[in-house]
C-alpha positions as CSV (number, residue, x, y, z in Angstrom):
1,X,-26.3,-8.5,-7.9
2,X,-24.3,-9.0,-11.0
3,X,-21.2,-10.5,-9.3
4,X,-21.3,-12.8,-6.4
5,X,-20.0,-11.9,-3.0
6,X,-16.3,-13.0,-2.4
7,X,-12.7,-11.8,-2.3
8,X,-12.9,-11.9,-6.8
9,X,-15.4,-9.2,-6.4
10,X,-13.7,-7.4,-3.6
11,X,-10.1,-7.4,-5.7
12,X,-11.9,-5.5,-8.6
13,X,-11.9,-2.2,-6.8
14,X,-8.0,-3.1,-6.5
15,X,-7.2,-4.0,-9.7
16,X,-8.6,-1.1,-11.8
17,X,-7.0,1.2,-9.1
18,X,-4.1,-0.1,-9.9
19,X,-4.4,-0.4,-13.6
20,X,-5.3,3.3,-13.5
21,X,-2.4,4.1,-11.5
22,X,0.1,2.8,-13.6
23,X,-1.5,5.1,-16.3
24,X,-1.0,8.3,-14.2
25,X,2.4,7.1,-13.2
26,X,3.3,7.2,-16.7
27,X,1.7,10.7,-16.9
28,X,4.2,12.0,-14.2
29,X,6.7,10.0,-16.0
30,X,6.0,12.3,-19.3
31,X,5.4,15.7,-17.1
32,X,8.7,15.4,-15.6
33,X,10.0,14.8,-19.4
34,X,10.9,11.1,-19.3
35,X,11.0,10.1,-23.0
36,X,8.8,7.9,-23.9
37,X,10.2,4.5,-23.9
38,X,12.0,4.8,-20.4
39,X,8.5,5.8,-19.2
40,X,7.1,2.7,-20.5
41,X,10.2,0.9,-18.8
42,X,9.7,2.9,-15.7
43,X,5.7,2.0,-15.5
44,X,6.7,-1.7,-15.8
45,X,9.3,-1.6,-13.2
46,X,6.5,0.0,-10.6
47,X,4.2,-2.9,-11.5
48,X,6.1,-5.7,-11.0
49,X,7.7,-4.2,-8.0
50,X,6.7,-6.1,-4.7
51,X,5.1,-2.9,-3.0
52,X,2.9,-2.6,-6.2
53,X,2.3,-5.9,-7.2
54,X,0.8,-7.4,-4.0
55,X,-1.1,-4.1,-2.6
56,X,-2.8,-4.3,-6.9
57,X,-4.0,-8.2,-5.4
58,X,-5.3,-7.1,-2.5
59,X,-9.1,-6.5,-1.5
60,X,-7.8,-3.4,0.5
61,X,-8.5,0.3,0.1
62,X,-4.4,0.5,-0.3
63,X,-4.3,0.7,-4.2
64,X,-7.1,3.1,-4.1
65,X,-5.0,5.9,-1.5
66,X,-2.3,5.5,-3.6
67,X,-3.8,6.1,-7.2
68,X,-5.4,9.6,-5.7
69,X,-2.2,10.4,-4.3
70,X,0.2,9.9,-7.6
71,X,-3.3,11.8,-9.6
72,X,-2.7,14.9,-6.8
73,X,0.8,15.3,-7.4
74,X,0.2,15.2,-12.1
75,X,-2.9,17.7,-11.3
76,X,-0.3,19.6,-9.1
77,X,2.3,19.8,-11.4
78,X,-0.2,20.8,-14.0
79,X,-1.9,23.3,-12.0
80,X,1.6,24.8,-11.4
81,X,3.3,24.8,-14.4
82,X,0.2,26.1,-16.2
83,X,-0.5,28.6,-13.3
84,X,-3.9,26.9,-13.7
85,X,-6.7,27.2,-10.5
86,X,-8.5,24.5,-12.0
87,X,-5.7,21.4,-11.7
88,X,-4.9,23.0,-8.1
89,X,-8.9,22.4,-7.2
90,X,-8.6,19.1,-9.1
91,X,-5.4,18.1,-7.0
92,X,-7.2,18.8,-3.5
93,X,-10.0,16.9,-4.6
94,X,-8.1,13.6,-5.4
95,X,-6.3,14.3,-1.5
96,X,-10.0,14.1,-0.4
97,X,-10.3,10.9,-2.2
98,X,-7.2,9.9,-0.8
99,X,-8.8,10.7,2.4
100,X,-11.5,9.0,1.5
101,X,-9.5,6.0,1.2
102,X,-7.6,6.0,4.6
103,X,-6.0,8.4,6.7
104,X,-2.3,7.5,4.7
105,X,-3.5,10.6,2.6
106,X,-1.8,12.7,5.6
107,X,1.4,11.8,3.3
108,X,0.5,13.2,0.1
109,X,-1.5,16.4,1.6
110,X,1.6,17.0,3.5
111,X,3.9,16.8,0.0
112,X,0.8,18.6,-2.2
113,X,0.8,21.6,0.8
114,X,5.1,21.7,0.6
115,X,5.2,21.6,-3.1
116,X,2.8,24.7,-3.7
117,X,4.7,26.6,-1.0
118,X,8.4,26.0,-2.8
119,X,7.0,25.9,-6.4
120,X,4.3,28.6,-6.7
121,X,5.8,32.1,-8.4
122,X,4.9,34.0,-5.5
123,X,3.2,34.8,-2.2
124,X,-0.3,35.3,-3.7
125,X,-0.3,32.9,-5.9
126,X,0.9,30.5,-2.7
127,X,-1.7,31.4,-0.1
128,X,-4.6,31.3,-3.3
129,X,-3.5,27.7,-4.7
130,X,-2.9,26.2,-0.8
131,X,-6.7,27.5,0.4
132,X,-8.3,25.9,-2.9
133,X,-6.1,22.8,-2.4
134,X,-6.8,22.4,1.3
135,X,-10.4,23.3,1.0
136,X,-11.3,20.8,-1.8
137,X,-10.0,18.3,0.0
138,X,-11.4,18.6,3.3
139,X,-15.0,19.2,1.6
140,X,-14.2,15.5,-0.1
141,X,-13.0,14.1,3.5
142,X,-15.9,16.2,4.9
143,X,-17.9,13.0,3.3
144,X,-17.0,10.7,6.0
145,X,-18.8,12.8,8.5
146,X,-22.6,11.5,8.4
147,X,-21.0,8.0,8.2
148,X,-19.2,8.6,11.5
149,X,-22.1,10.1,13.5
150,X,-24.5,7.1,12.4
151,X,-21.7,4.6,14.4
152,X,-19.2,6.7,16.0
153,X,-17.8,3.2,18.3
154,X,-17.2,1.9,14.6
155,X,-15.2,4.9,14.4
156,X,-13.6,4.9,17.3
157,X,-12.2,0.8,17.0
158,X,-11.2,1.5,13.7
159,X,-10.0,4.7,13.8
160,X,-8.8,5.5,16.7
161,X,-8.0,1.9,18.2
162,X,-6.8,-0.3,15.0
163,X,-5.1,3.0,12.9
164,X,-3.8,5.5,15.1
165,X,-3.1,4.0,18.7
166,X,-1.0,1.2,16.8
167,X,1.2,3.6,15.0
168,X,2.1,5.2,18.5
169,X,1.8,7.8,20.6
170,X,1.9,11.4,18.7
171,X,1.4,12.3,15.1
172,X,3.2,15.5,15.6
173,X,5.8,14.1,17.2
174,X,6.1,10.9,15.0
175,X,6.1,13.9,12.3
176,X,8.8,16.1,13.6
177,X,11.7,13.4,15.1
178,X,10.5,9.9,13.7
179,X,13.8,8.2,14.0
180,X,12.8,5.8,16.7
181,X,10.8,4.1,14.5
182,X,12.8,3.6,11.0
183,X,14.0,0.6,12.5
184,X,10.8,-1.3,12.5
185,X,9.7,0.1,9.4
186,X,12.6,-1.1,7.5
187,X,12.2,-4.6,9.2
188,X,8.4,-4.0,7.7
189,X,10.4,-3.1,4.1
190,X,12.7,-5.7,3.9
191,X,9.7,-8.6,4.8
192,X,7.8,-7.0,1.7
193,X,10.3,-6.1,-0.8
194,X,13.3,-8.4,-0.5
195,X,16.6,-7.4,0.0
196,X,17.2,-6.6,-3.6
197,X,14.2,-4.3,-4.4
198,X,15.1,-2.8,-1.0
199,X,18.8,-2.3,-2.3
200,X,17.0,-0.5,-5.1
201,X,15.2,2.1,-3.3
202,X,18.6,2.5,-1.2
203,X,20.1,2.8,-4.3
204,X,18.2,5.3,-5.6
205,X,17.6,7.6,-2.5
206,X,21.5,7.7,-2.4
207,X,22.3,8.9,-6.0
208,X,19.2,10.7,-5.7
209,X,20.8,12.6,-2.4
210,X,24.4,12.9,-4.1
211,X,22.7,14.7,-6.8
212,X,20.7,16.8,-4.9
213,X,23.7,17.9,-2.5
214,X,25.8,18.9,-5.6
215,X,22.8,21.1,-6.5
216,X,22.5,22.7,-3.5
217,X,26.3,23.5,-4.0
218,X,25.8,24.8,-7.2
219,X,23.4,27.0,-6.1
220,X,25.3,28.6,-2.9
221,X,28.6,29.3,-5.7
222,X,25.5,30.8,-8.3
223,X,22.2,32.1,-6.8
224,X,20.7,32.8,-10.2
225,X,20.1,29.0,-10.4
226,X,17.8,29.3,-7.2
227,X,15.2,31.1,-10.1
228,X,15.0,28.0,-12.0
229,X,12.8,25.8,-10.5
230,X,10.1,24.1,-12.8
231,X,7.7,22.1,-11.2
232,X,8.2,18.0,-11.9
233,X,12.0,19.3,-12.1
234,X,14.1,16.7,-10.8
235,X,14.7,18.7,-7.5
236,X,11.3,18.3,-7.4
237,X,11.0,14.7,-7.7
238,X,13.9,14.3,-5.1
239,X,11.8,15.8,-2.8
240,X,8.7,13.4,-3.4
241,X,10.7,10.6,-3.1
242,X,13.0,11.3,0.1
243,X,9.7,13.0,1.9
244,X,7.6,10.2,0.9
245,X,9.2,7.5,2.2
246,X,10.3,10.1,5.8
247,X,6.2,10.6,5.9
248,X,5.6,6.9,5.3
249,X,7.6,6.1,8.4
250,X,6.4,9.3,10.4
251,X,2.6,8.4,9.6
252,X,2.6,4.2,10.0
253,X,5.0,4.7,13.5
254,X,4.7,1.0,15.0
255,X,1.7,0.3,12.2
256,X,2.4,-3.2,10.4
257,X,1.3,-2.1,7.0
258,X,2.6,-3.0,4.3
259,X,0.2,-1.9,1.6
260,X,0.8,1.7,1.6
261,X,4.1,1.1,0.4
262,X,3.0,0.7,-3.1
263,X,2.8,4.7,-3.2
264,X,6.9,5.6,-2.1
265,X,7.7,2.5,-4.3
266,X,5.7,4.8,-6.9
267,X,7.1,8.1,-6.5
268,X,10.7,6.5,-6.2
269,X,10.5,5.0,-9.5
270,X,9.4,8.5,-10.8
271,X,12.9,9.5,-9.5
272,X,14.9,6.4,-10.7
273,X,13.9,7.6,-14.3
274,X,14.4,10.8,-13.9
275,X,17.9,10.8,-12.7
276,X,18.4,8.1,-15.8
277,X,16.8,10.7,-18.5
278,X,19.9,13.1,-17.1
279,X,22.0,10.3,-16.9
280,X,21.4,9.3,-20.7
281,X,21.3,12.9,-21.9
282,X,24.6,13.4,-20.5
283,X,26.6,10.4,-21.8
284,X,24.6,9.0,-24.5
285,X,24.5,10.3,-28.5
286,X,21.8,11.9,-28.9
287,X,19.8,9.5,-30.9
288,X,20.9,6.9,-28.8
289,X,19.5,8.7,-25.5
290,X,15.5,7.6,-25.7
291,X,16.7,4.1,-25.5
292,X,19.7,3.8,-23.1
293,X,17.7,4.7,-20.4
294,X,15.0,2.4,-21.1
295,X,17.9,-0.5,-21.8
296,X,19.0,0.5,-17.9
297,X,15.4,0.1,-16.3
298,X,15.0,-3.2,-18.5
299,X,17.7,-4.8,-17.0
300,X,16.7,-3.7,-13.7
301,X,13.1,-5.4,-14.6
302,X,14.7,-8.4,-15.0
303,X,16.1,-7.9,-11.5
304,X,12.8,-7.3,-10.3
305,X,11.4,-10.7,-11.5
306,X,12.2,-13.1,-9.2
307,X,9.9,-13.1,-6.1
308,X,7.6,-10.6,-8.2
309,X,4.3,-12.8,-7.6
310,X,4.1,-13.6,-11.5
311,X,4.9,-17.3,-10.2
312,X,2.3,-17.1,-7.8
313,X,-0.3,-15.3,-10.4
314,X,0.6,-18.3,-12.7
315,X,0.0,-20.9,-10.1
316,X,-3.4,-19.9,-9.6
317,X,-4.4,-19.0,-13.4
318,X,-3.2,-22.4,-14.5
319,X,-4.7,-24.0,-11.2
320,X,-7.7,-22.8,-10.3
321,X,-10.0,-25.8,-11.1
322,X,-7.5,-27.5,-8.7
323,X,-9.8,-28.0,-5.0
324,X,-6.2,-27.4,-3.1
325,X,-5.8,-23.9,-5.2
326,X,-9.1,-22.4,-5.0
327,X,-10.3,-20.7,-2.0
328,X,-13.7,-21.3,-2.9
329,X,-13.8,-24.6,-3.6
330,X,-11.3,-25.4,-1.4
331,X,-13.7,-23.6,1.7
332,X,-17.2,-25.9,0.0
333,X,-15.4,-29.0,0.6
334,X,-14.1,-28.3,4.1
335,X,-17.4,-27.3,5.3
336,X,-19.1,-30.0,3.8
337,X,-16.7,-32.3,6.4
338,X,-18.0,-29.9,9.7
339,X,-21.3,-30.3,11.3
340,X,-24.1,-27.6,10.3
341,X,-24.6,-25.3,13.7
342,X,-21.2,-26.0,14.7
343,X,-19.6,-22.8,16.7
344,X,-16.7,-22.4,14.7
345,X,-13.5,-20.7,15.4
346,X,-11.9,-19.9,11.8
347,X,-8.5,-18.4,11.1
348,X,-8.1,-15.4,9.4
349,X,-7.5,-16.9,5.5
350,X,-10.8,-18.5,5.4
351,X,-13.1,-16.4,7.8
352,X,-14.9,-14.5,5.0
353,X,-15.8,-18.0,2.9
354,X,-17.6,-19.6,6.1
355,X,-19.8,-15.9,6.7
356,X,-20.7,-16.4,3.3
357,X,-21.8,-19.5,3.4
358,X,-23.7,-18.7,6.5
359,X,-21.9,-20.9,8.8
360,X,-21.4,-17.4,11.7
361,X,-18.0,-17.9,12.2
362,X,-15.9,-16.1,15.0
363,X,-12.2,-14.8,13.8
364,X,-9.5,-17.4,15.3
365,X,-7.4,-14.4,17.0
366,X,-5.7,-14.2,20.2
367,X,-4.4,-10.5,19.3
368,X,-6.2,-8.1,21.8
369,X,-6.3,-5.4,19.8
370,X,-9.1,-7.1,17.8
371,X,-10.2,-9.7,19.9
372,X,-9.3,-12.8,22.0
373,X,-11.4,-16.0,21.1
374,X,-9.6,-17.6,24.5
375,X,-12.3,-18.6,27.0
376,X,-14.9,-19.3,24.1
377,X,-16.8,-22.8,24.2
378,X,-16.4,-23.5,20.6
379,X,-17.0,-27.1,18.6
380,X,-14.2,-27.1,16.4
381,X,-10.8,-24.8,15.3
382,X,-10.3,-24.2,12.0
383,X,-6.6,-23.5,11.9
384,X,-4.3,-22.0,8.9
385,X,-1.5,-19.8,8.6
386,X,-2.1,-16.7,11.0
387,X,-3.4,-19.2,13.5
388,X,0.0,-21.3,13.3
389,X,2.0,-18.4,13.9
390,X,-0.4,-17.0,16.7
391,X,0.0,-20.9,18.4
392,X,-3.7,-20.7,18.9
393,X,-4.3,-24.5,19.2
394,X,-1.5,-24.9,22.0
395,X,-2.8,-22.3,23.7
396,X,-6.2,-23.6,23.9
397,X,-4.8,-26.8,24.3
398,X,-6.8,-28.7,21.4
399,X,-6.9,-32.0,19.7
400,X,-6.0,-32.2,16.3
401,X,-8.8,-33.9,14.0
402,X,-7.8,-34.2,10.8
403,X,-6.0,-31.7,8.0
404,X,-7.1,-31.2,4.8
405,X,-4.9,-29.0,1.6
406,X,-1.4,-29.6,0.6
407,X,1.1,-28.9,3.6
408,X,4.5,-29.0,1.3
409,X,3.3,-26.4,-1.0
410,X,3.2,-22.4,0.5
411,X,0.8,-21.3,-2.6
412,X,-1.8,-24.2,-1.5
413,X,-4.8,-23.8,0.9
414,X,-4.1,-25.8,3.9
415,X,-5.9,-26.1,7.0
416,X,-5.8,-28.2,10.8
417,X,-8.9,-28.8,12.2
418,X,-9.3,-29.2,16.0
419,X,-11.6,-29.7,18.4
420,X,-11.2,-28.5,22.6
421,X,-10.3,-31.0,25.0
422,X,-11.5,-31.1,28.6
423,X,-8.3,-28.5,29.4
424,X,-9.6,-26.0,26.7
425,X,-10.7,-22.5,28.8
426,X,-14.8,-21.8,28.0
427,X,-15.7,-19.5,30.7
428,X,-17.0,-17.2,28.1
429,X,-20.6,-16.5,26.4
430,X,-20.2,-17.2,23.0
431,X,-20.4,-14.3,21.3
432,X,-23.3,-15.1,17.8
């Protein structure tokens, strides 16, 4: 192999998603006619945004659903405003890819299916553009079959165990009347974005709505306006973002992710600068217009900057011969501290260094929806952050060794090693 196994390799996947993105981003940006500077401005602020920045870092398939999803919807808009079979097919195809990528592509097949119904010029051109949509992308999604019958209980824990029972009982229910569970998805928003970025999107959806309702006034005194109805029009983009973030909720139920946020996050800046390209053509000179609106989202990227991860990104750039703040190195000189053959219980943050170095780790978990390593006659507990929270060394009542990492600094690796005690539960095989 070219590239050694590790989380760097893993991330790649993640970061040219996410690269490639912010380039279609900027292509709705331009297809909804965002001039070209608060585009620019627009793409910045999505990157730097919390629900970007940390899904790009990530060595999860999060990035990749989302880059599909924001390519269905500038194929889509295309495909519609050219009247153009060939965008539609390319649009179902990157749903399939969503798909692909994990079942969250419910979200954007949902808006793709609704957008074709309200923005197609009539009935046949509707029930022609929603077959070659749909059908591309179940013939993409179609892809996963083989995979499923060669390990169908794979499947079924991952599936139907880890991604749908968690979210709650009912997709069609959780579709139709998911109010019940806003509340813990905006306890899930609020951990990720802050309370300022969070005031953003609130801030947005609400200006967003206000417009929208004096629209929909508009229209009801004058129904000739009903006829003019452009796809990437800014009713249009009002409807991505309020149904995006109503199907993030409705799909995730009880789900902790927080990933999949990067793509509402997306499709709300593509409404922030589109209600600022009205906003600036209204009230600015006309010369002046390209770069008011670009001087608003500016300001608001300075907003965005602290708690953005750049200081983290930094840390680790201008670090990362440091032992304390690189995983890697960091993981060679705690092993080198533990017996070989040593049945080792591992948290979470450092599992995937010990399999690699061949050392057959089991996850250090307590959550029964994975697994529960109480009852396991291990050697020693290699405790970290997850493991902390989970109180997995009190409740297998362990003796703390020795620590090794820098415990004052939240960006450094830190571990507790333990080892059982006589009180430790071990009525279990153990399990490699």
């Amino acid at each position: 192999w070219v590239l050694p196994a590790g989380y760097g390799t893993a991330r790649i996947a993640a970061w040219v998603a996410g690269g490639v993105a912010l380039l279609v981003l900027y292509g709705l940006l331009r297809a909804s006619r965002v001039n070209h500077w608060l585009a620019l401005a627009g793409v910045a602020m999505c990157g730097l945004g919390r629900a970007f920045y940390f899904p790009w870092q990530d060595s999860r398939p999060d990035m990749q659903c989302a880059l599909f999803g924001l390519a269905s919807l500038l194929f889509l808009i295309w495909g519609l405003n050219g009247s153009d079979r060939r965008w539609i097919v390319a649009s179902g195809l990157c749903v399939g890819m969503a798909g692909l990528s994990h079942p969250y592509a419910l979200v954007m097949a949902i808006q793709v299916g609704l957008c074709i119904l309200v923005y197609s010029n009539n009935w046949s051109q509707r029930i022609l553009f929603a077959c070659l949509a749909g059908v591309s992308a179940i013939l993409v999604m179609a892809l996963w079959l083989p995979l499923i019958m060669l390990d169908r209980e794979a499947f079924e824990s991952q599936f139907m165990r880890n991604v749908m029972s968690r979210s709650g009982p009912g997709l069609i229910s959780r579709l139709t009347w998911p109010w019940s569970y806003f509340g813990f998805q905006l306890s899930m928003l609020d951990e990720r974005l802050g309370r300022l970025q969070l005031g953003m999107v609130g801030a947005v959806l609400l200006t967003g709505g206000v417009w929208g309702t004096s629209q929909l006034l508009s229209i009801a005194r004058d129904r000739s306006l009903e006829r003019n109805k452009p796809a990437a029009s800014l009713g249009m983009l009002l409807f991505l973002a309020f149904s995006g973030w109503y199907l993030h909720v409705a799909s995730l139920g009880m789900h902790p992710a927080q990933g999949y946020l990067c793509y509402p996050w997306a499709v709300t800046i593509l409404l922030l600068c589109g209600l600022i390209q009205r906003l600036g053509l209204s009230l600015s000179h006309p010369q002046l217009a390209p770069w008011s609106g670009a001087a608003i989202v500016g300001v608001l990227l300075l907003l965005e900057v602290p708690g953005s991860g750049l200081r983290a990104s930094w840390t680790y750039g201008l670090r990362h011969r440091e032992v304390n703040y690189n995983r890697q190195f960091f993981c060679e000189q705690l092993a080198a501290k533990i017996p070989e053959g040593s049945r080792l219980l591992v948290s979470p943050e450092y599992v995937f260094e010990f399999e690699l170095m061949g050392r057959r780790p089991v996850n250090a978990s307590l959550l029964e929806i994975y697994h529960s390593v109480e009852g396991l006659p291990f050697d020693y507990l290699v405790a970290s952050t997850q493991a902390f929270d989970e109180k997995i060394a009190e409740r297998l009542q362990c003796r703390l060794l020795w620590e090794l990492g820098d415990p004052d600094d939240p960006l450094a690796c830190y571990v507790r090693v333990y080892e059982p005690t006589e009180q430790t539960p071990r009525n279990l095989p153990w399990p490699r």
